[in-house]
C-alpha positions in Angstrom: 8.8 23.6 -2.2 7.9 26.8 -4.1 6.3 24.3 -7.5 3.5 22.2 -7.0 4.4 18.3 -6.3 2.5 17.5 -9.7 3.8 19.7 -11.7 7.4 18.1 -10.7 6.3 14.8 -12.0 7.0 15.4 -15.9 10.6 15.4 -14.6 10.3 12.1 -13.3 12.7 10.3 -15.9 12.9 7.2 -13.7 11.8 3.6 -15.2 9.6 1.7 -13.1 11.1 -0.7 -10.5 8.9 -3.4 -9.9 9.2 -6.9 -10.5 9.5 -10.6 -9.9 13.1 -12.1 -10.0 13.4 -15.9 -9.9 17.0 -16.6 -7.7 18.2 -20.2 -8.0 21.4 -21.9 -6.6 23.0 -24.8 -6.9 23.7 -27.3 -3.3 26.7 -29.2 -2.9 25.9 -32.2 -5.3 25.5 -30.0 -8.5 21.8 -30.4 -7.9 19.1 -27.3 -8.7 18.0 -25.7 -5.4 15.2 -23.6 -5.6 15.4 -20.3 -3.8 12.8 -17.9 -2.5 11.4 -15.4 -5.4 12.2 -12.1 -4.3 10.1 -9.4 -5.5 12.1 -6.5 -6.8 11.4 -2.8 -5.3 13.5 0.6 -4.6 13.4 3.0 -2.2 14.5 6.5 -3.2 16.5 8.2 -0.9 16.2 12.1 0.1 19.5 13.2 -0.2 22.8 11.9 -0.3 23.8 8.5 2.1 24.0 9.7 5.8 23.6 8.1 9.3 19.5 8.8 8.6 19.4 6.2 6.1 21.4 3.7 7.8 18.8 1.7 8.7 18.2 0.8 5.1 21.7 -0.1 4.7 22.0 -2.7 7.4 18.4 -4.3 6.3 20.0 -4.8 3.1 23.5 -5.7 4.1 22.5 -7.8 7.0 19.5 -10.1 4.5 16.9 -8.5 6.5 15.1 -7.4 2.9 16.0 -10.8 1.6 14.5 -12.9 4.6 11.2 -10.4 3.8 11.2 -11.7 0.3 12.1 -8.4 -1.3 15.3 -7.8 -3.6 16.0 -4.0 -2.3 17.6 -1.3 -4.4 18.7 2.2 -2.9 18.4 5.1 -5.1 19.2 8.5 -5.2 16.6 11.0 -5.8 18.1 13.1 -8.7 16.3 16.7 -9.6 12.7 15.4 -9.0 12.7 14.6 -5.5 11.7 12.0 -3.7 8.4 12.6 -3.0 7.0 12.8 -6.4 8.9 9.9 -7.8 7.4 7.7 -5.1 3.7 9.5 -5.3 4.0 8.7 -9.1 4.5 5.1 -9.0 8.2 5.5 -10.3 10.0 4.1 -7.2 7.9 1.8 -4.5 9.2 3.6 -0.9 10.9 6.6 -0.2 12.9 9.0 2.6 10.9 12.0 3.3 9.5 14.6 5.6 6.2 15.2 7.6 6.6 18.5 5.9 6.7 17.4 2.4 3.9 14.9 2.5 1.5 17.6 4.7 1.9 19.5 1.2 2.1 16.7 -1.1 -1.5 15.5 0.8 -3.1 18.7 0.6 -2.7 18.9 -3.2 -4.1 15.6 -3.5 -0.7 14.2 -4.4 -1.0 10.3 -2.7 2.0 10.1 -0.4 1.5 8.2 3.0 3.6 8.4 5.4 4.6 4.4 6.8 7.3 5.3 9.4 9.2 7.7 11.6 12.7 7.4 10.9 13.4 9.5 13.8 10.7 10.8 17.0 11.9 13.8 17.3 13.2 17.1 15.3 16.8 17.2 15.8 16.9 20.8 13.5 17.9 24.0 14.6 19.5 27.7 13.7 23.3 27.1 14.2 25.7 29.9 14.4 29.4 30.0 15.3 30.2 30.2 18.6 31.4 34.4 18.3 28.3 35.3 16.1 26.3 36.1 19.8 23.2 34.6 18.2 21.8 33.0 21.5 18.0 33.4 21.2 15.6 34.1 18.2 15.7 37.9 19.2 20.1 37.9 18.1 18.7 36.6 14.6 17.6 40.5 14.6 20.3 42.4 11.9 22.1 39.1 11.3 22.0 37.4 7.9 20.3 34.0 7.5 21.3 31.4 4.5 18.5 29.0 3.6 17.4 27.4 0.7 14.7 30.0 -0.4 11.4 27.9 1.5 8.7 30.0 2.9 8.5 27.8 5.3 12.1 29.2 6.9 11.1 32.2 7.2 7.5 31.3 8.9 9.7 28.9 11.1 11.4 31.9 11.7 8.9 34.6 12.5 7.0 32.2 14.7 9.6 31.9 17.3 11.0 35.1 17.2 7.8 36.4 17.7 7.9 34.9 21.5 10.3 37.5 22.1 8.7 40.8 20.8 11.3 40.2 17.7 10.5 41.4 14.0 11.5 38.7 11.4 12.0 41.5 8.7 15.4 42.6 10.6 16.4 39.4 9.4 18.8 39.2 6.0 17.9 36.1 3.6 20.1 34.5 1.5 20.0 31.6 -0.8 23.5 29.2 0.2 22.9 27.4 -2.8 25.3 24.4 -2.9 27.3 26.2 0.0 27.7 24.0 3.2 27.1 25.7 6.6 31.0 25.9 7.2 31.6 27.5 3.9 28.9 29.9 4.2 29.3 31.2 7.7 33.2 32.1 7.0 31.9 33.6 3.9 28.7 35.7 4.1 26.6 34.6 6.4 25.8 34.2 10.0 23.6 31.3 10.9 21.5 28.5 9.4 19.0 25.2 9.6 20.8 22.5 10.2 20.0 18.9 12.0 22.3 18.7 14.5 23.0 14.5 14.0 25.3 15.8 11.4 26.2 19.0 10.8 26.5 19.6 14.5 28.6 16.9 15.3 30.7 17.9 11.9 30.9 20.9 13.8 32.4 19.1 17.3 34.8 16.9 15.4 36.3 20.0 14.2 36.0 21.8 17.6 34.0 24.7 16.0 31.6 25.9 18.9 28.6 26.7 17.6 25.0 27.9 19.0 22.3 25.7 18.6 19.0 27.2 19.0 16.2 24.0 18.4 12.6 24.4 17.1 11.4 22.1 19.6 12.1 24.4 22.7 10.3 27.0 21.4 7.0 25.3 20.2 5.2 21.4 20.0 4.0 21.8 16.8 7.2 22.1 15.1 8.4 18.9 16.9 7.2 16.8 13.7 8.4 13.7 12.0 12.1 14.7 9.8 12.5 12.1 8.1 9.7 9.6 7.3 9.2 6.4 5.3 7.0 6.5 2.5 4.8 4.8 -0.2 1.9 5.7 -2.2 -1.8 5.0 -1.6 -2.0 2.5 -4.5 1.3 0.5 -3.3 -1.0 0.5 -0.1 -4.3 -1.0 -1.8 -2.9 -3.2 -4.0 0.7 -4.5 -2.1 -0.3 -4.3 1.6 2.3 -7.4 1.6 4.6 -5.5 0.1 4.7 -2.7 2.1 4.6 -5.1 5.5 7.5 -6.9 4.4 9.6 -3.7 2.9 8.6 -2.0 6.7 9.2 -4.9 8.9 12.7 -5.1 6.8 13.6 -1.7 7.9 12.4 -2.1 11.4 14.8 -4.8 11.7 17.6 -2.5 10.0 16.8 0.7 12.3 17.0 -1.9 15.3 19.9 -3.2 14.2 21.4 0.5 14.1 20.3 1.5 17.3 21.5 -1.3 19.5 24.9 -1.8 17.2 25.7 1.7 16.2 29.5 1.2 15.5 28.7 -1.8 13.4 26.1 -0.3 11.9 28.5 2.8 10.7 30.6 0.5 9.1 27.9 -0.5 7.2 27.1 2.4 5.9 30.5 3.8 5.0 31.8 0.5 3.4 27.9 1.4 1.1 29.1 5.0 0.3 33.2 5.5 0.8 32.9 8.8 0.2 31.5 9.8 3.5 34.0 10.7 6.4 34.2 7.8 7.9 34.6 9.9 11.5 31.9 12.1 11.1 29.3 8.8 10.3 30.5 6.9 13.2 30.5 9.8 15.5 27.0 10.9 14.1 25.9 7.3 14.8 26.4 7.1 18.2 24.5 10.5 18.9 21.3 9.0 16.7 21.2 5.6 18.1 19.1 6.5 21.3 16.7 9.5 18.8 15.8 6.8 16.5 13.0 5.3 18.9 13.3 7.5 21.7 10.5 7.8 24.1 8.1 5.6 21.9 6.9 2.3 22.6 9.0 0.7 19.1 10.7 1.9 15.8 8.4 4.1 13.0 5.5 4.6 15.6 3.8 8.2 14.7 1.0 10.3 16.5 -1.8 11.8 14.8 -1.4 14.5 17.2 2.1 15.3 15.7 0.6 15.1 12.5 -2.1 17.7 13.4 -0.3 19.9 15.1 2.5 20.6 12.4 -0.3 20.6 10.1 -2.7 23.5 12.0 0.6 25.5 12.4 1.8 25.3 8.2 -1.9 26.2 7.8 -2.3 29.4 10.4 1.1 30.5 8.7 -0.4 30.3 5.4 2.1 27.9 3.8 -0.7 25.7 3.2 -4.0 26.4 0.9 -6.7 23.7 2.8 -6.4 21.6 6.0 -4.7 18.0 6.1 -6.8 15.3 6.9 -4.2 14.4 9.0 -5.2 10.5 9.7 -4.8 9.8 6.0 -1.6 11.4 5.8 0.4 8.6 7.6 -0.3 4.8 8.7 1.0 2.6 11.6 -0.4 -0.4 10.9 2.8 -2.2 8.4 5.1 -1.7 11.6 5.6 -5.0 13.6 4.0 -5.6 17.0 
């Protein structure tokens, strides 16, 4: 977050991804049978496979991608990050954050937001259990790991400040690769996590922990983690495109939220590596956040959008104000 978006995109060692593949079968007699053309496309994701991204997986296990016309392939992001790959053309869609397009938009970087993966932020400070760190005034003299954003510390000062605390009594450190149950036996006290998975990591094994959510202490940090995104040219020039690659994923994240268990499956038979507990148990606790209290799947606000944006900007973590209704779209999700 600390380099510009552009200057990132020189990294960008990805080869485009676009492109028309012609599928043909065969029917019983022998005989050619034509078969849809599906367009080819990727979406990058923004992290390793977890129960976020699930709805991706189903869309492309269960033909939802296919039925859409589009020949889907799931990528990981590698050191250039989501965000610029997809701003630069080099991938079609991609997993991000209301956070990370805010700042990609203000730089003139062309990332558009086309769904919420999830309505609310599910992120917190989490602390074992016996640290005492209750409220944002126990984060006082206690040492914080992070990943070295300012926007953890403004985070920070911004709800401590509700209770007469003083951010600076705070001790940063980088975690680097560290997880959160590595670090806190280690050398620190509490961190950011999202609760969907680290916190239920943290119940399966029966480690208490303290979760202290942004959204109880202020609105505007209840923004859109993650997002779907494209860039403005995918937008002007494949509207079609886009609408089928969305109403694929809507179909996906529906799929997720009324068959969670089967949905898990799908997602751990795509990446074995994953603890097969942890993504079942982290399904079940995401299948009701997914849409939550709005009217269908990937709908966003432009007063979430403003809001998050007027509060990175009083905190100085951004140099102009978003135009906020250019920042995201509604109008490739399905009535």
């Amino acid at each position: 977050m600390k380099k510009s978006l552009l200057a990132l995109f020189s990294a960008v060692l990805i080869t485009g991804c676009s492109g028309q593949n012609n599928n043909a079968g065969q029917d019983e007699d022998g005989k050619g049978n034509e078969t849809k053309e599906l367009k080819e496309v990727s979406v990058v994701l923004d992290w390793t496979p977890n129960t976020n991204h699930t709805g991706l997986y189903a869309a492309k296990e269960k033909g939802y991608f296919e039925e859409e016309g589009l020949d889907v392939e799931i990528i990981m992001p590698g050191e250039a990050g989501a965000d610029s790959i997809v701003a630069a053309g080099r991938a079609e869609f991609g997993v991000g954050y209301q956070e990370g397009v805010t700042q990609a938009r203000v730089q003139d970087v062309p990332l558009v937001s086309i769904a919420a993966v999830i309505q609310h932020n599910t992120s917190g400070f989490a602390s074992p259990a016996g640290k005492d760190i209750e409220s944002p005034k126990d984060f006082e003299g206690k040492t914080y790991g992070g990943w070295g954003s300012p926007v953890e510390e403004a985070v920070m000062a911004s709800i401590m400040k509700q209770e007469n605390a003083d951010v600076s009594k705070v001790d940063f450190v980088n975690m680097g690769d560290s997880d959160f149950f590595t670090a806190v036996q280690r050398d620190i006290d509490f961190a950011w996590i999202y609760y969907g998975w680290t916190g239920i990591e943290a119940e399966l094994r029966d480690q208490d922990i303290d979760m202290i959510y942004l959204t109880d202490y202020s609105e505007k940090l209840d923004y859109y983690t993650p997002v779907l995104t494209t860039n403005e040219d995918m937008i002007a020039d494949n509207p079609e495109t886009v609408e089928a690659f969305v109403a694929a994923a809507s179909k996906g994240y529906n799929f997720t939220i009324d068959n969670p268990e089967e949905a898990a499956q799908i997602l751990i038979d795509a990446a074995p590596d994953l603890d097969p507990e942890l993504v079942k148990k982290s399904q079940e606790w995401l299948a009701s956040k997914y849409t939550d209290d709005a009217p269908r799947w990937g709908e966003q606000k432009l007063e979430v959008w403003k809001n998050y944006a007027d509060w990175m900007f009083e905190n100085e973590l951004l140099e102009d104000e978003l135009n906020a209704e250019e920042a995201f779209t509604n109008e490739f999700l399905p009535e």
